[in-house]
C-alpha positions in Angstrom: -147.8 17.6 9.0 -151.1 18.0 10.7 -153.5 20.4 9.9 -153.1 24.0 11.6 -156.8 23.5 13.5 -155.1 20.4 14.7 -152.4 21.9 16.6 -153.6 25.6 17.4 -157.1 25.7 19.2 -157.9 29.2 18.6 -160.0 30.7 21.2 -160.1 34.2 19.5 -161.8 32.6 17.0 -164.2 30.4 19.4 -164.7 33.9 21.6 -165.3 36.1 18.7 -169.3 36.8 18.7 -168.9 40.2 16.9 -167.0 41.3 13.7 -167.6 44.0 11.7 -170.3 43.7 9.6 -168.6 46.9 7.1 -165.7 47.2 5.5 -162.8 48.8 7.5 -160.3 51.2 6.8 -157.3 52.9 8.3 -156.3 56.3 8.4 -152.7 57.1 8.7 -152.2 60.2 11.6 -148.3 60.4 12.0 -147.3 63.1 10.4 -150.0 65.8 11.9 -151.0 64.0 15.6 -148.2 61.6 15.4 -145.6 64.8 15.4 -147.2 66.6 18.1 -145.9 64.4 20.8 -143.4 66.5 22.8 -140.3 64.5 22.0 -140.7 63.8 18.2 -138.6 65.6 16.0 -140.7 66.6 12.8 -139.0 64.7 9.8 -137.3 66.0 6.4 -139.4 66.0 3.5 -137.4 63.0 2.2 -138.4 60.9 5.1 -142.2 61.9 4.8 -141.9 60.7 0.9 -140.4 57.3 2.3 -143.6 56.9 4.9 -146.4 58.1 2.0 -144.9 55.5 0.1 -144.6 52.5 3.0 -148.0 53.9 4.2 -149.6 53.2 0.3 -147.7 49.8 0.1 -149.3 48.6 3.5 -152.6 49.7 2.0 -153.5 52.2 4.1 -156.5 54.5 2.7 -156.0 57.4 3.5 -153.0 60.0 5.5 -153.0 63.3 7.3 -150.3 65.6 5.2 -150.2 67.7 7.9 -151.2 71.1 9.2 -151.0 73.7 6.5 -152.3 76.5 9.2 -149.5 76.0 11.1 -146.7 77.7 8.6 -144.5 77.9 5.7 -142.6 74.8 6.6 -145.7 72.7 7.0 -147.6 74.2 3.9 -144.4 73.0 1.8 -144.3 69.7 3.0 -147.8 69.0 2.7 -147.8 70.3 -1.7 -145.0 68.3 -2.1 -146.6 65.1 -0.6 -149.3 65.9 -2.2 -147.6 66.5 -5.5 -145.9 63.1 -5.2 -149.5 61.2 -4.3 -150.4 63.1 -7.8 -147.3 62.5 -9.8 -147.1 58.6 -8.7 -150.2 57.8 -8.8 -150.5 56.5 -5.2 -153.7 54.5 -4.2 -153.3 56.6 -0.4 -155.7 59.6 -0.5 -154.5 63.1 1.2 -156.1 64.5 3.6 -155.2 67.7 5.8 -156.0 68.9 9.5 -157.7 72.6 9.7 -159.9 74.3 12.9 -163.4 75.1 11.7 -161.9 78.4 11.0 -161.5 79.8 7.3 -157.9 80.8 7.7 -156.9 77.2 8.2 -159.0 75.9 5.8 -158.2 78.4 3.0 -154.5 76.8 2.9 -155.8 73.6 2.1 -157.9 74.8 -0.5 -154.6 76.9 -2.5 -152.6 73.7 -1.8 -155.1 71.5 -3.9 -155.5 73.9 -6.3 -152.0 74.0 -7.5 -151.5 70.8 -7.4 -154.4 69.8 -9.1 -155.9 66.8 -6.4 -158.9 66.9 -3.9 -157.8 67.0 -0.4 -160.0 66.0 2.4 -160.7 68.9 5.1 -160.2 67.7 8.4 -162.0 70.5 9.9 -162.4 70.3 13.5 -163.2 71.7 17.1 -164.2 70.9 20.8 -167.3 69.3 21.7 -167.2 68.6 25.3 -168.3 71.0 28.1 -165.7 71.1 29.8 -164.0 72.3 26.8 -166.7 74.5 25.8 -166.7 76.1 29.4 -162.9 76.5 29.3 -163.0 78.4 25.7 -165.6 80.2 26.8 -167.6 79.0 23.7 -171.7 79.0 23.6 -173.5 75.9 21.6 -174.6 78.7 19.0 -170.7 80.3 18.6 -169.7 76.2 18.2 -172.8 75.5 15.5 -172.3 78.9 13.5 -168.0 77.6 13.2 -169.0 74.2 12.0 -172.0 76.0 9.5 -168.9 78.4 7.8 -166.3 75.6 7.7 -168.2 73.0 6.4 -169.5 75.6 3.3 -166.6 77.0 3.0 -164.7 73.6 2.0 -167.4 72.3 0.2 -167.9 75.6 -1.7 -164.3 75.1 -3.2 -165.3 71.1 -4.1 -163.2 69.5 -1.4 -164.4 66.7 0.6 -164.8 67.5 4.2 -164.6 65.1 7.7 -165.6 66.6 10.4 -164.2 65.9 13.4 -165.7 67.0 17.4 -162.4 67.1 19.2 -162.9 65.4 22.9 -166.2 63.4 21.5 -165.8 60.7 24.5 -167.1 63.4 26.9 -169.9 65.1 25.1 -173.6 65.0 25.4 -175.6 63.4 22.8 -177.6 66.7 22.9 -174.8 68.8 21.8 -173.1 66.2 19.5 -177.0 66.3 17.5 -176.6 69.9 16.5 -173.2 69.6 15.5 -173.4 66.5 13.3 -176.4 67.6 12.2 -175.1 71.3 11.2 -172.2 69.8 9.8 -174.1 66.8 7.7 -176.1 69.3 6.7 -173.8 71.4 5.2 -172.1 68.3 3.1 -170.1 67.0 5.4 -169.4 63.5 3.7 -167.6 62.1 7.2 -167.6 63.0 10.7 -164.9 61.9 13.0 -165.8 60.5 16.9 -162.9 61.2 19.0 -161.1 60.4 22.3 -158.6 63.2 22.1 -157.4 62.5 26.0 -157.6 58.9 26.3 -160.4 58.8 28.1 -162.6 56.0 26.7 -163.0 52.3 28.2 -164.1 49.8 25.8 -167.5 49.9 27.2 -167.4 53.3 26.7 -166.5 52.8 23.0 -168.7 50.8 22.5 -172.0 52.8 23.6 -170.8 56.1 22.2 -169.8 54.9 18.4 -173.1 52.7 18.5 -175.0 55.9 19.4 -173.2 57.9 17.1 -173.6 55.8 13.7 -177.6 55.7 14.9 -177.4 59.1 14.7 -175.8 59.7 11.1 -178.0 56.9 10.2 -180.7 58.7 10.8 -179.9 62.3 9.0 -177.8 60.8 6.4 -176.8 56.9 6.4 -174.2 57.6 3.5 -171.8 59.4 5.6 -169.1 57.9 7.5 -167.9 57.5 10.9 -164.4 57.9 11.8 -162.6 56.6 15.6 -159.4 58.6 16.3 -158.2 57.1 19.9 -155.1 58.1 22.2 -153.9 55.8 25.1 -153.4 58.0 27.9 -155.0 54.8 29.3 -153.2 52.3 27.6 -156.6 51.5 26.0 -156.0 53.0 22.3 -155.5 49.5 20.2 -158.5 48.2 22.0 -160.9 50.7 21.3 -160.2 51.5 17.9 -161.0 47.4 17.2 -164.1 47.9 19.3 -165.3 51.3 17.7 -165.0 48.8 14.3 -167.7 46.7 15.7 -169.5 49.1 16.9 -169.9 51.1 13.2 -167.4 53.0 12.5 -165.8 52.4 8.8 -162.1 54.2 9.0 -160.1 53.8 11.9 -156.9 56.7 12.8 -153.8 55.8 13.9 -149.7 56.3 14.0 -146.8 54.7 13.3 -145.2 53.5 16.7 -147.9 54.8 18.8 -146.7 58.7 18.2 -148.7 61.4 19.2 -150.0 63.9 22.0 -149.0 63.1 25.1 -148.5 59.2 25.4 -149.7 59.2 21.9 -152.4 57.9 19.4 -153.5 54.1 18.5 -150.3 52.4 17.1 -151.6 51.9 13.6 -149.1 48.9 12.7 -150.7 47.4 15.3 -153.9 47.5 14.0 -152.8 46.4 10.9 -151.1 43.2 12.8 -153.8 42.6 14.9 -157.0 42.9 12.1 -154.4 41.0 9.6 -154.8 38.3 12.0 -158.6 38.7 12.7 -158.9 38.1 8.8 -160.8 41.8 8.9 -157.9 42.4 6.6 -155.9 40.5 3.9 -153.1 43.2 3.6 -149.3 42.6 2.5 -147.7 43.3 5.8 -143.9 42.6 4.4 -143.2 46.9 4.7 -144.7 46.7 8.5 -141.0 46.9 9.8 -139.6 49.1 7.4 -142.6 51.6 8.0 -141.7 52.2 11.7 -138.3 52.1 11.1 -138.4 54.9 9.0 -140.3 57.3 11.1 -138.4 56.3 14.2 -135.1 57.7 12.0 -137.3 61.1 11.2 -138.7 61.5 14.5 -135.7 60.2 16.7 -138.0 58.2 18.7 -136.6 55.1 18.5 -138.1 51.5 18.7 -138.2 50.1 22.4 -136.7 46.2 21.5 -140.1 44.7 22.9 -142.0 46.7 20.8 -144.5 43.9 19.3 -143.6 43.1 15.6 -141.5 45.6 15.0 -139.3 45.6 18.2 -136.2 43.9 18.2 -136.8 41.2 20.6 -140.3 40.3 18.8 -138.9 36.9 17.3 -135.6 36.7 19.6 -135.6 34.4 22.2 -132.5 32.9 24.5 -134.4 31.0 26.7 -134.0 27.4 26.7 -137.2 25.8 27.1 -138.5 28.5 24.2 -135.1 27.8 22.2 -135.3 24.3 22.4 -138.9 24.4 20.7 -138.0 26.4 18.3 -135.0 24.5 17.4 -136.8 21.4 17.2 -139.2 22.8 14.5 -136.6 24.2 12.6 -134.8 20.4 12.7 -138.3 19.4 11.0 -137.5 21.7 8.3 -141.3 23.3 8.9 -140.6 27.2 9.2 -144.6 27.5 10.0 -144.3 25.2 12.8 -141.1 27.1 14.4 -142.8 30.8 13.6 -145.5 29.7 16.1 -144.6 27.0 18.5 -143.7 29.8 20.7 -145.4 33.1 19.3 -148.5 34.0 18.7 -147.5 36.4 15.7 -146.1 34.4 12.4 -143.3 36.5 11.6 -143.3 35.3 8.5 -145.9 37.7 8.1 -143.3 40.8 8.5 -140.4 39.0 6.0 -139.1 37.8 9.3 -138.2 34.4 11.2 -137.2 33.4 14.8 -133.4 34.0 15.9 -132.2 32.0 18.4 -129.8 33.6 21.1 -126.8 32.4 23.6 -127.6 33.8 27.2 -127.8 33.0 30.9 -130.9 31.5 30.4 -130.2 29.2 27.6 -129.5 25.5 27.6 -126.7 23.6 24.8 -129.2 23.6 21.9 -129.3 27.4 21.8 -124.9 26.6 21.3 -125.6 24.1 19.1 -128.3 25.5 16.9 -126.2 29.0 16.9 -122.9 27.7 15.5 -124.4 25.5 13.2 -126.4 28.6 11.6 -123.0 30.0 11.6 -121.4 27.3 9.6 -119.1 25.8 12.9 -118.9 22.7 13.9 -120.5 22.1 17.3 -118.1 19.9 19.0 -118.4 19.4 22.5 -116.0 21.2 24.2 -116.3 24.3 22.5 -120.0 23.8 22.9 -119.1 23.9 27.0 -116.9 26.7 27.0 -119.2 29.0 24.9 -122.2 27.6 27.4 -120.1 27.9 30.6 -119.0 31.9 29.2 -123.2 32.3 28.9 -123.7 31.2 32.6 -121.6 33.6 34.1 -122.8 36.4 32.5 -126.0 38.7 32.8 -126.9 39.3 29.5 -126.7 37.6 25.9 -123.2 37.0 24.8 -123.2 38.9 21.4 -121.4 37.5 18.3 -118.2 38.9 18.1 -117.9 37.8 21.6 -118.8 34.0 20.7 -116.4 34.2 17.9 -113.7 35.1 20.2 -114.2 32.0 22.2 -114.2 30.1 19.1 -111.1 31.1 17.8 -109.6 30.8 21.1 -111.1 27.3 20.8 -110.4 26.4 17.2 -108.5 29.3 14.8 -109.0 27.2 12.0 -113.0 26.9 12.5 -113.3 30.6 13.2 -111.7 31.1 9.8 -114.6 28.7 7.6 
């Protein structure tokens, strides 16, 4: 077989001027951002346990436990993650969401207390002015928050990130003073944010750029965090572009989940930096991890969901069939997992299935029984064909089974 520079000229590689020049780490937001959207259904506890666990698997670095401020129900959840991060060991560090406010914090601190494990404070609050003029909120009152969270956390030894909600429309001016307050105070991470979607790439770009400057400046050993949404559709994007730009840990959720239309789809950003080579992560979990929070959250998977979908390595189309097939008659599963996709689905414990539909031609027939252990002879391969035609969607396979017991009883049976 040919070498694989032989037969894929990859332009991303070709096009690719800019890579990070840091290491690059994700930060799992589905089960505190992610459950916010308006139509996810928060999950059991035993649901939660199966994510911490996919989430440490697929190396993720760190995960929001949730919001201990917001009551009972989320304060238990989040000590028994966090109990089960302690009790297992996990590589995943905890982390928990909190306003710049003491009583949101203080839950946080009783929580790692008792269970005997730093959690990071995600303390946060609104930076922009139109924000600040809606609140009603003067640059002092904002400053003076920030000052008494950030102490407060790092007075009871836990790590803080501190996060300016709606960063994307701030002044520099303002985001000085409260970077600089919060640095100040021990702040070992602040967070840039696009809480509404708002962000181009371009705009990514300049704003993360001026932002690690900035930290560089008072104190180059903190971090810079990108937390995106996609009201715009723009989410995966900027998060790889924030990378570039400088900062070190990117947010996300599984399937996308979130306020609104949601956050950055972190599986996605685990495909596509996988693929960059940014990464070299075992991606086998990938599917299991979004199948597991669509079950807890009752949002379920849309079928061309990329990866995890279930039309991602599904085709019925002939001209796609037939090069697949043809790959597959080589005996090369590399060659058929990317004659006609640009994801190896190998990748995700995963191969190509052919389908029988309007579109296909004989050697989707073919190829189909002979994966189910039938003999392809002609005529049945013409009736099964000639059902396909006449229909408007993919026959499924009871429903080619039928024909081919109708056909042959006796090759049904084998």
């Amino acid at each position: 077989m040919p070498e694989e520079r032989d037969l894929i000229y990859d332009w991303n590689v070709v096009g690719q001027s800019e890579r990070p020049d840091h290491p690059v780490t994700l930060h799992d937001e589905t089960l505190r951002d992610g459950i916010q959207g308006p139509s996810v259904r928060d999950p059991e506890i035993d649901i939660k346990l199966r994510f911490l666990h996919l989430a440490d698997a697929l190396g993720i670095g760190s995960i929001d436990l949730g919001l201990p401020g917001a009551g009972p129900r989320m304060v238990a959840h989040v000590e028994r993650l966090a109990q089960e991060i302690r009790d297992r060991r996990l590589r995943i560090k905890p982390l928990c969401a909190a306003r710049t406010l003491e009583v949101d914090i203080r839950p946080v601190v009783e929580i790692s207390q008792r269970v005997g494990i730093p959690i990071e404070v995600a303390a946060f609050i609104g930076s922009s002015p139109i924000r600040q003029y809606a609140e009603g909120w003067t640059l002092d009152q904002m400053v003076e928050n920030t000052r008494t969270a950030v102490r407060f956390a790092r007075q009871q030894q836990l790590p803080v990130l501190y996060v300016t909600e709606d960063t994307t429309r701030a002044n520099p001016k303002t985001l000085r003073r409260l970077y600089g307050t919060a640095i100040e105070e021990g702040a070992a991470r602040i967070c840039v944010c696009d809480t509404v979607g708002h962000s181009t790439p371009d705009g990514v770009r300049a704003l993360v750029t001026h932002v690690r400057r900035l930290v560089d400046e008072l104190n180059p050993k903190v971090g810079v965090d990108w937390h995106g949404h996609s009201d715009r559709g723009l989410g995966l994007v900027n998060a790889m572009v924030a990378a570039v730009a400088g900062a070190d840990r990117l947010h996300g959720c599984a399937l996308g989940l979130g306020e609104r239309v949601g956050n950055t789809q972190i599986d996605l950003l685990l495909v596509n930096l996988r693929l960059l080579g940014w990464i070299d992560t075992d991606l086998s979990h990938l599917r299991e991890f979004g199948e597991v929070i669509a079950e807890g959250t009752g949002m379920p998977i849309p079928p061309n969901y990329p990866v995890l979908g279930a039309d991602a390595f599904r085709t019925a189309t002939g001209v796609h069939a037939a090069a697949v097939i043809k790959a597959k008659r080589k005996g090369d599963d590399w060659l058929a997992n990317r004659v006609y996709s640009g994801v190896p689905a190998e990748l995700f414990g995963c191969q190509q299935v052919i389908e029988i539909g309007p579109m296909s031609g004989e050697s989707n027939v073919i190829f189909w029984l002979e994966q189910h252990g039938i003999a392809p002879q002609p005529a049945l391969v013409t009736s099964i064909f000639e059902e396909a035609k006449r229909g408007n969607r993919l026959l499924t396979e009871p429903e080619i089974l039928d024909i081919v017991r109708a056909y042959a009883p006796k090759t049904a049976s084998a």
